[in-house]
N, C-alpha and C positions, 0 to 999 in steps of 0.2 A: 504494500500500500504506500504511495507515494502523499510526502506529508506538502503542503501548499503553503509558501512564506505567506506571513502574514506581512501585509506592504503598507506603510504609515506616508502619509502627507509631509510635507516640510515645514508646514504646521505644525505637523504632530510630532516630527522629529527636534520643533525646537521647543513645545513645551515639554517630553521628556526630556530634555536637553538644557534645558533655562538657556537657551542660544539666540539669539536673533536670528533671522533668514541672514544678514551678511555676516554673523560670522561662522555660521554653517557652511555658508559659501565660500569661504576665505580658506575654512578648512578644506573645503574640497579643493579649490584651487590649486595647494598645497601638497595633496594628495593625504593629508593628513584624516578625513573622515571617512566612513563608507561609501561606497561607488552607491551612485542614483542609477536606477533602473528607469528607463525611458518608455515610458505608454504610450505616447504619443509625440508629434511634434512640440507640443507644446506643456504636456503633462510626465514630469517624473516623479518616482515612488523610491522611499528605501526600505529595506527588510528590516521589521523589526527589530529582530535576533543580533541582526548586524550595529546597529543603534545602540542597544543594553550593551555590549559586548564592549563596543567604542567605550560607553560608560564605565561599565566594571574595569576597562582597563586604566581611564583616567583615574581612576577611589584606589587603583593595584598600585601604580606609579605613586600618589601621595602616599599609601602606606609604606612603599620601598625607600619613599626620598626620607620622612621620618625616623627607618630603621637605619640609614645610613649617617645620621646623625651625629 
């Protein structure tokens, strides 16, 4: 059984996110945040999974910079 990403708005990836659209975008620029998935010309989507993931690894990085202390 094939499982289906679940695809969030850039909306929805900045209020997970506390981000504005430009600095979502700056990180993408960057290559720094998840690749947007393209619907359309003019609609893109990112995978949820990929979102939290981005997250948990910014809360991994302040707990490692902490530990390095």
């Amino acid at each position: 059984m094939t499982t289906i990403p679940n695809l969030i708005s850039l909306n929805d990836a900045c209020t997970l996110t506390s981000l504005s659209r430009t600095a979502i975008n700056n990180f993408r620029s960057e290559g720094k945040f998840p690749e947007a998935v393209a619907l359309s010309d003019r609609r893109i989507a990112f995978v949820r999974s990929e979102v939290v993931a981005w997250i948990d690894g910014r809360i991994a990085a302040r707990a490692q910079k902490a530990v390095s202390r």
